[in-house]
GUPA-552097 format. One record per residue (C-alpha): residue in one letter; x, y, z. Coordinates in steps of 0.001 Angstrom, whole numbers, padded with zeros to 6 digits, always signed. Example, Ala and Ser with C-alpha at 12.3 -4.5 7.8 and 13.67 -1.06 7.14 Angstrom:
BEGIN
a+012300-004500+007800s+013670-001060+007140
This chain:
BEGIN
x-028951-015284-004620x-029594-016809-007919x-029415-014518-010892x-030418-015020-014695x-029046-014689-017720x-030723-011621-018329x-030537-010081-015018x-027832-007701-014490x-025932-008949-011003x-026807-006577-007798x-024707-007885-005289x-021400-010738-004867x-021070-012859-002653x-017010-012960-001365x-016072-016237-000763x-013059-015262+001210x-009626-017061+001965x-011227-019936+003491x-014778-021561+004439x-013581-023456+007472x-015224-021899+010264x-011924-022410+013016x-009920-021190+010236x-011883-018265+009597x-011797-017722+013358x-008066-017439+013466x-007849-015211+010350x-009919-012681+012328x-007375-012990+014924x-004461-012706+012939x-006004-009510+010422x-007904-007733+013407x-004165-007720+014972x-002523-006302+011831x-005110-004017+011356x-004640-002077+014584x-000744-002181+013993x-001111-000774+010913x-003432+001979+011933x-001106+002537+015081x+001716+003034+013491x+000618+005374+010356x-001383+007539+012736x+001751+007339+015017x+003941+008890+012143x+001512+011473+010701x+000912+012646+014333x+004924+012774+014916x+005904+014936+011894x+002865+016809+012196x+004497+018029+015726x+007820+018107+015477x+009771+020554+013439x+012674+018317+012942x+010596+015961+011148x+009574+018719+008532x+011762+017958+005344x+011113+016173+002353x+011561+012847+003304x+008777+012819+006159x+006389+014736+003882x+006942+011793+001548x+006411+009074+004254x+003435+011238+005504x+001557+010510+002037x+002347+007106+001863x+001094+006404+005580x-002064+008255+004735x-002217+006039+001446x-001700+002918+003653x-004034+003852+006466x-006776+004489+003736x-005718+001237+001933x-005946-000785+004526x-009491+000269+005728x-010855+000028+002396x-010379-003535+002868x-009710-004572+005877x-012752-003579+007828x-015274-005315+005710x-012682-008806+005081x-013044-008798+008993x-017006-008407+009213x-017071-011359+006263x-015160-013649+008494x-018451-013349+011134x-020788-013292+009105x-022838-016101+007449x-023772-014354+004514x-020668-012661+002983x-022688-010133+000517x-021226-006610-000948x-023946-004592-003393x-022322-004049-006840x-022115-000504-005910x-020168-001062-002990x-017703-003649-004827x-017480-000986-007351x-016586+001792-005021x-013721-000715-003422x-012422-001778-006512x-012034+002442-007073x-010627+003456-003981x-008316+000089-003778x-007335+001009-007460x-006339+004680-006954x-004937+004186-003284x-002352+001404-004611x-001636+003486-007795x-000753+005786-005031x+001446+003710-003032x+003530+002496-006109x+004391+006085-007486x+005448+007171-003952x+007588+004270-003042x+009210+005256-006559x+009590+008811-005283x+010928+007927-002418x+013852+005746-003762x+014690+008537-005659x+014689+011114-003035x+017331+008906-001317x+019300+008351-004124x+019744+012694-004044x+020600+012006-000518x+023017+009618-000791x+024553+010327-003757x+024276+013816-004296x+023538+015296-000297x+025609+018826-002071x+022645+019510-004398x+020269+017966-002417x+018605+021194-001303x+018191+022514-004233x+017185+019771-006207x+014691+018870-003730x+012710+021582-003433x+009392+021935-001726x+008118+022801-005019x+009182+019783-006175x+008077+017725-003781x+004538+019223-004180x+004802+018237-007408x+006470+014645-006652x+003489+014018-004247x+000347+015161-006726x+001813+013548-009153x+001357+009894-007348x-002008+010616-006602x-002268+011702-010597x-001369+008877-011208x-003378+006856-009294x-006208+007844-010055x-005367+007434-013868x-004798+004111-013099x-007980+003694-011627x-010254+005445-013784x-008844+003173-016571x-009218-000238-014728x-012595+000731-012944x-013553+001582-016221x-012513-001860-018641x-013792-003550-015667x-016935-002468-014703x-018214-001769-018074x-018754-005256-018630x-021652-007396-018060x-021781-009662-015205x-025057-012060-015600x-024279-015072-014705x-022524-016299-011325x-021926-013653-008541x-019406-015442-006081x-016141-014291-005998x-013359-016363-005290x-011675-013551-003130x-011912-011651+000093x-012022-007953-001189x-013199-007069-005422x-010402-007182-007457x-009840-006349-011014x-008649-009686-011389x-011228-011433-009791x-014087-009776-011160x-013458-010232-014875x-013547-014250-014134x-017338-013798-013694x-017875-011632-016822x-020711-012729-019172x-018530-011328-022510x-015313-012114-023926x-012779-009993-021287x-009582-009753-023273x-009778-006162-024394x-010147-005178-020601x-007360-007513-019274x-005324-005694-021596x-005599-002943-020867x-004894-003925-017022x-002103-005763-017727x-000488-002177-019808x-001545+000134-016480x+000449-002343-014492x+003082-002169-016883x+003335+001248-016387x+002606+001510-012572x+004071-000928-011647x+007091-002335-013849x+008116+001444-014482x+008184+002382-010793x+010514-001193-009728x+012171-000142-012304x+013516+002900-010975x+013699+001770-007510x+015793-000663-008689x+018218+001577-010731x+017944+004230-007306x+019185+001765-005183x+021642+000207-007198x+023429+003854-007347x+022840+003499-003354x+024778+000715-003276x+027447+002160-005096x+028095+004909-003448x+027594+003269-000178x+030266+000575-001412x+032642+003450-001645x+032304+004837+001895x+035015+004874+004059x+033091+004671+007811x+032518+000709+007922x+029807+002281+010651x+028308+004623+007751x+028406+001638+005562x+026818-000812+008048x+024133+001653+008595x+023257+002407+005074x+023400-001467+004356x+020493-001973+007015x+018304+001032+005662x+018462-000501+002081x+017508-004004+003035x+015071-003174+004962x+013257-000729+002089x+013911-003192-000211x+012147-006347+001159x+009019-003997+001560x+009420-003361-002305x+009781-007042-003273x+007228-007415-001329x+004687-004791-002406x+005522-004707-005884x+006174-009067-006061x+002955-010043-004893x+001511-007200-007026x+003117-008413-010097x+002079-011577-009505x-001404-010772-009711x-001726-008124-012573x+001294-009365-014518x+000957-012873-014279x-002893-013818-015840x-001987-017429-015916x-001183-017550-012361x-003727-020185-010380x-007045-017690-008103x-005815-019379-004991x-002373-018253-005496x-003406-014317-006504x-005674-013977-003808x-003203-015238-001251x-000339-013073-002376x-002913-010022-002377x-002794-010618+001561x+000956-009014+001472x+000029-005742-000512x-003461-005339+001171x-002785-006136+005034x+001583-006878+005318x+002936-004206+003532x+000863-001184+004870x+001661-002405+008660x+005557-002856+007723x+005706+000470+005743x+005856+002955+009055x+007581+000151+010931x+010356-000111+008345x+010717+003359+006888x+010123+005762+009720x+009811+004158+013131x+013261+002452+013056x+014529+005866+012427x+016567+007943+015214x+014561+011261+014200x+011626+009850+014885x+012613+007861+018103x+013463+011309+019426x+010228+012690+018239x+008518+009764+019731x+010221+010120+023228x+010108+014530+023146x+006211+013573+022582x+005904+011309+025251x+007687+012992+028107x+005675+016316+027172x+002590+014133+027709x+003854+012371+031220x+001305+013498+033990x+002534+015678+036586x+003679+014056+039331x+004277+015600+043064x+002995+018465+041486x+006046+019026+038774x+005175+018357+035110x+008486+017893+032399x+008084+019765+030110x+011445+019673+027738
């Protein structure tokens, strides 16, 4: 659709990650089987703390918000990247990129305060399990976890706001799969500095502040890990921090790249938005919870309690 110079734009058209149609074939594939993975496993974990008892301390209630940030995440974008892959005409009303660009916005805000909170939480752990309890509080915790969502919707309201106050005229096709900031400011009909300022300072402070304390967590981690004597203990800890940390660099890398970076190529940016959108919300459960002995034992006392009864004898443990 063809629009004017003095018609105000009422729908994009998402030119997606490719326009090949085998391509866009195996893409479907390959983020249909991601999708379901992702909403396994975060469904999986809210389901397994919600049940067990054991599962109830900070930690969990931490990974519990961040799985219900990914699982929301994901199927804010997901869903409708996998009907434009099928579809000939790849069309979103303004309205509904607007509400996406909201809801992706203050659901990745999200995500990057609570991975923060989270390094911190195991940097009390680790390096000071004495006062954990009382430093940790469920008070705090409360607190830890509204203030994330505070601040993503901050974050939101701001970019939403520098970005969809301006006037978009002229061409309507975005070169992305999903509306992004980023990507929607390229088709503005007005000079769009002021506004990528201002997203360029809310990623300074969501998401240089937050790496920035992850970073400073885990380096005390290391420390203190360095200066264990159980080579087992050490091993163990070693594994839990690499792990964490390549779902950071890879969250908050790919997420730099595209809100830190304005000189970076569109084909680059809306590649490495395929790692915070799809990768990182199916490796989040997988990594920080599901590889965890707690939960394997929650996972197994869940499962036998479901086995049907057989020869008339049901387990019940």
């Amino acid at each position: 659709m063809r629009q004017t110079n003095q018609t105000q734009v009422t729908e994009f058209f998402l030119l997606g990650l490719s326009d090949d149609p085998h391509t866009q074939q195996l893409l479907f594939i390959l983020f249909l089987g991601v999708y379901l993975v992702t909403v396994l496993g975060n469904v999986l974990l809210l389901t397994l703390v919600q049940v067990d008892a054991r599962l109830h301390t900070p930690m969990y209630f931490f990974l519990c918000n961040l799985s219900l940030a990914d699982l929301c995440f994901s199927t804010n974008i997901v869903p409708q990247a996998l009907v434009h892959l099928l579809s000939r005409k790849k069309a979103i009303s303004f309205t509904r990129c607007a509400a996406q660009l909201l809801f992706f916005l203050i659901l990745g805000g999200t995500q990057c305060a609570l991975l923060a909170v989270m390094s911190y939480d195991r940097y009390v752990a680790i390096c000071n399990p004495m006062h954990y309890p009382t430093i940790m509080t469920w008070k705090v915790c409360a607190q830890l976890a509204v203030g994330s969502w505070a601040s993503g919707i901050l974050v939101s309201v701001v970019d939403a706001t520098f970005t969809l106050r301006l006037p978009y005229r002229g061409s309507n096709s975005i070169a992305h799969f999903f509306c992004e900031a980023p990507a929607l400011l390229i088709l503005a009909t007005t000079d769009a500095r002021t506004s990528e300022m201002a997203i360029f300072l809310m990623g300074v402070v969501i998401l240089l502040m937050p790496v920035s304390l992850i970073l400073v967590s885990y380096g005390h981690i290391i420390v203190t890990v360095v200066r264990m004597k159980s080579a087992a203990g050490r091993l163990k800890a070693f594994s839990t921090c690499g792990s964490h940390l390549i779902v950071v660099i890879l969250f908050y890398g790919s997420a730099i790249v595209t809100y830190m970076t304005p000189k970076s190529s569109k084909e680059l940016k809306k590649l490495v938005s395929v790692f915070y959108t799809m990768v990182t919300p199916m490796l989040n459960p997988l990594i920080y919870s599901l590889r965890n002995k707690d939960v394997k034992g929650a996972l197994r006392k869940m499962t036998t309690r479901n086995l049907p009864c057989r020869l008339g004898v049901c387990h019940w443990q």
